[in-house]
N, C-alpha and C positions, 0 to 999 in steps of 0.2 A: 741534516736535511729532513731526514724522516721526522724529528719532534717539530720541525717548522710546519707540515704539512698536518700535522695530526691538530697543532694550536689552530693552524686555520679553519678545518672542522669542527671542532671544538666552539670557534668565534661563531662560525657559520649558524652551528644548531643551537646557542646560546640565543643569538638576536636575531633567529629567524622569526617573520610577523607571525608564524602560528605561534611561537613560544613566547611572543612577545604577547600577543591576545591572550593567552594562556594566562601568562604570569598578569595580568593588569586585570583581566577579570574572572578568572577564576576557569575550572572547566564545566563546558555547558551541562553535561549530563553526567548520572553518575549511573551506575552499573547496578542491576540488584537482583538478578538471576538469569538463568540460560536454559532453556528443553532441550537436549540433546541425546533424549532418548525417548522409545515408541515405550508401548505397554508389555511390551516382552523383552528391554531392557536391550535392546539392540538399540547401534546408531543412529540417529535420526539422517534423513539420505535427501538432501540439495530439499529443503523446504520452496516453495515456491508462493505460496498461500500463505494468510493467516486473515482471521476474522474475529473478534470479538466480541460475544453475543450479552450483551448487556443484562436482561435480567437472571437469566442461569446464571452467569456470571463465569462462562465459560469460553474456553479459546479450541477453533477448529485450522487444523491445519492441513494444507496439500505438498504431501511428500514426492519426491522423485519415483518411489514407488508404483504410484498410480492412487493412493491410497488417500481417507479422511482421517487423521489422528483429532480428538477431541480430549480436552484438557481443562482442569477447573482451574481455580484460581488461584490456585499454591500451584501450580503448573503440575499437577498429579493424573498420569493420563488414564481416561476413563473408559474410554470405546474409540474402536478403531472398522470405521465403513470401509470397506474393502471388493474384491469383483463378487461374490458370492453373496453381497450385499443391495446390490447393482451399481457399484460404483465402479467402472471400468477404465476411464479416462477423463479423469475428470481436468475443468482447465478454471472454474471460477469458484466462490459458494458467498451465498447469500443468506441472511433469515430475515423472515418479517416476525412480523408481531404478534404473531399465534405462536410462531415457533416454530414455523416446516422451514426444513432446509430446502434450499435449491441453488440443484448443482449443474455448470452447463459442462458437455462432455462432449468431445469427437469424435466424430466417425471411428469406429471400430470393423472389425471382420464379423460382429456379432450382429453390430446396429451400422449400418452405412449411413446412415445422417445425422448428422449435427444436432443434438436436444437438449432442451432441461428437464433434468432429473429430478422428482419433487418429496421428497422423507417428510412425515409427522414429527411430533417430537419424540415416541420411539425411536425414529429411525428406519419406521419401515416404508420401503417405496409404496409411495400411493398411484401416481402419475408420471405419465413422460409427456413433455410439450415437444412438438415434433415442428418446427421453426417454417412458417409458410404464408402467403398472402401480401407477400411484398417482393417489389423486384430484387432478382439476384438472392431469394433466400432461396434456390437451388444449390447454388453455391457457399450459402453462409457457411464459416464455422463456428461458432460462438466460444469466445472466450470470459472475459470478465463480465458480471453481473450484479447489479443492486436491487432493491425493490424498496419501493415507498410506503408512506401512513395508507394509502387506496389498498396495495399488493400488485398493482401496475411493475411491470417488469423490464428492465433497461437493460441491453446486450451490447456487448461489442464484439465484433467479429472479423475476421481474415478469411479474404478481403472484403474487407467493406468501409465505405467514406461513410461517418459519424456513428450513430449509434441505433438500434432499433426499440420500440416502445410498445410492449404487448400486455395489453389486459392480461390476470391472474389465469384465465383461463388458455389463455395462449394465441387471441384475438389479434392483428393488428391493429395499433392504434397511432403510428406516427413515426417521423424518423426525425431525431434532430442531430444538425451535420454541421458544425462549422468550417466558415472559410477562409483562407486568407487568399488574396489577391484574386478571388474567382475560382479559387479550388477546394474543392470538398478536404474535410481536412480524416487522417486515419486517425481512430481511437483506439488508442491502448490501456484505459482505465479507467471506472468510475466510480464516485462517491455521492451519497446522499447526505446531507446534514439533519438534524432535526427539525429544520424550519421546512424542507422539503427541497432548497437549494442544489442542484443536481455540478456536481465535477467532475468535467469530462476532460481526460489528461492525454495530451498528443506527445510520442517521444517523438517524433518527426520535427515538429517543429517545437518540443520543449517549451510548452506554452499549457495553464490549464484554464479549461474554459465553464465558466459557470454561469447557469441556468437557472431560473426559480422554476417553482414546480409546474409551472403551465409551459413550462418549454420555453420563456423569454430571455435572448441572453441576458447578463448582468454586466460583466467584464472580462477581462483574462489577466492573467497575470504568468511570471516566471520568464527567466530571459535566455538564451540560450549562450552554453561557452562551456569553459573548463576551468572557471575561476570561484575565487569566494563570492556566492552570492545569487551566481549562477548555473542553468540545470541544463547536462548534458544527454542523459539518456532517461528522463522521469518517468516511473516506473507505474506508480500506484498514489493515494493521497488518503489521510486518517486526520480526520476535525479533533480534535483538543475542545469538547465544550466547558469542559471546567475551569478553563486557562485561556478559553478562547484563540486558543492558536490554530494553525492548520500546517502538517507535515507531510514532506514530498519527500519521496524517497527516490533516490536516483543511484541508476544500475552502474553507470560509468566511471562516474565520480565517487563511488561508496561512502554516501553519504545521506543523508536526512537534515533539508533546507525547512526553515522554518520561517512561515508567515502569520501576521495578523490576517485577521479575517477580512482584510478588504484587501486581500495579497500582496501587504508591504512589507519587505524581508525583515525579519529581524538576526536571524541568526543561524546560524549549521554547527555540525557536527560530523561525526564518525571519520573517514577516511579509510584507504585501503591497509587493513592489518589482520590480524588473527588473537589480539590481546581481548581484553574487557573494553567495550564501546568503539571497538574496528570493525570494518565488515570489509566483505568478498566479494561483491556482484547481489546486492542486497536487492528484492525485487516485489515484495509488500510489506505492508505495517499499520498498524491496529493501535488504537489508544483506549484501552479499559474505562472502568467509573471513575478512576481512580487519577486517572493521566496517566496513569503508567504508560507509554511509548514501548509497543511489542512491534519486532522487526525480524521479517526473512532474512537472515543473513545466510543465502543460499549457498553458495561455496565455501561457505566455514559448517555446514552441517548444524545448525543449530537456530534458536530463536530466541535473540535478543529479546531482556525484558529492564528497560532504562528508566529513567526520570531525571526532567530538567532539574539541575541542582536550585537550590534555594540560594545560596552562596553568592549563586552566578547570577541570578535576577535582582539578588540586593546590589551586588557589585555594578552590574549594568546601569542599575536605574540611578545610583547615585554618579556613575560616569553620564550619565545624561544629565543629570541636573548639574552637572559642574563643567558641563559641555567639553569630557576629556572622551567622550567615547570613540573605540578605534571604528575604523568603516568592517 
């Protein structure tokens, strides 16, 4: 009885369709390092951030700490912003194109309001933007942030329906909100592209909604569920401009969906594990010069650093041209 029930296991995980996708086209990505430790050789603790700053060439990350780890390109960490930095709670981080960071951070017992915190590229604080001039920014709290080719600044915050849009200096200048059915919709993430294309990511409704730079919608895309193909909790979103992909990373599913740029799926990854290319309640993700695909794998303590296999793209394309490709 027991070897009968072990063969049906056995059959099970053999022609199961992940194994079968697997086996027909290869695996999507491959593995090729992990940070799982600060500059003082301790643990790295529930990453929650990650940012990639393209001409340093350097990668910043927000630990469960409360902390900035900054990291170069061999993932070698370099400096660590911290409270005594004025880094006290931080919840987003952004850089423009001079090179100042900006960080948005929570009320504290120090600071009672919600700001962005504004570093050179020392590092040393210059400014705090103190959020005001729009309804309900008494109550903002700012969480995720980008900032465009202008230095014009994009927030999102709890609670608040869409996103807020502040001149460099910390001016109001607009709010853009999507809806569906006549309801403001809540943002939990956003991204700017190089054309100035703004994505703005709802886990609410698991949908991401994209902007060109004057604030016009364009489309949405992503679908909600718990299936291949589909995004259950979408966390944060990282443009691929080298490969022209775009990657969602979703908290529920542990995984990183992938689109073309006009948000048609092409393919996923990861799943819930603790191996090489598993994750835990994964909740950002950065794509270098390079494509390297860098990922919070928050509950595994570390920060995935991948790349779509070559393998799998040959594989792929010729299952499309001989139209055997799996869905």
């Amino acid at each position: 009885m027991l070897k009968y029930f072990l063969s049906i296991i056995i059959l099970i995980i053999v022609i199961s369709p992940i194994n079968l996708y697997a086996q027909f086209l290869g695996t999507p990505v491959e593995f090729l390092s992990a940070i799982t430790e600060d500059e003082e050789s301790k643990k790295l603790s529930y990453p929650s951030n990650v940012l990639y700053e393209p001409i340093k060439k350097e990668i910043y990350i927000i630990d469960g700490r409360g902390r900035i780890l900054i990291y170069n390109s061999e993932f070698f960490p370099l400096y660590t912003l911290e409270k005594g930095d004025g880094v006290e709670s931080p919840q987003g981080i952004a850089i423009d194109k001079e090179g100042n960071l900006y960080v948005t951070q929570s009320p504290s017992k120090e600071n009672p309001n919600g700001r962005v915190s504004v570093f050179d590229v020392c590092m040393n604080l210059k400014r705090e933007i103190i959020l005001e001039g729009f309804e309900g920014s008494e109550k903002f709290t700012p969480n995720k942030i980008a900032v465009d080719e202008t230095g014009n600044l994009y927030l999102s915050g709890n609670p608040f329906p869409g996103i807020v849009r502040l001149s460099n200096d910390g001016n109001f200048i607009d709010i853009i909100s999507p809806q569906e059915n006549g309801k403001k919709i809540q943002i939990n993430g956003i991204t700017i592209d190089l054309e100035g294309n703004i994505y703005l990511i709802s886990e609410e409704e698991s949908h991401i909604y994209v902007y060109d730079k004057k604030g016009r919608f364009l489309f949405r895309f992503g679908e909600k569920g718990g299936c291949t193909g589909k995004l259950s909790r979408p966390q944060a979103v990282a443009i691929d401009n080298k490969n022209d992909r775009i990657y969602v990373v979703d908290y529920m599913r542990h995984s990183v969906t992938t689109y073309d740029r006009f948000g048609k799926y092409i393919f996923e990854f990861g799943g819930l594990g603790w191996g090489e290319g598993w994750f835990q309640y994964p909740k950002d993700i950065a794509v270098d010069n390079e494509g390297r695909i860098i990922v919070a794998d928050t509950f595994n303590d570390r920060i995935q650093i991948l790349k779509v296999s070559e393998l799998f793209i040959q594989q792929r394309n010729l299952a499309k041209v001989e139209g055997n490709e799996t869905p």
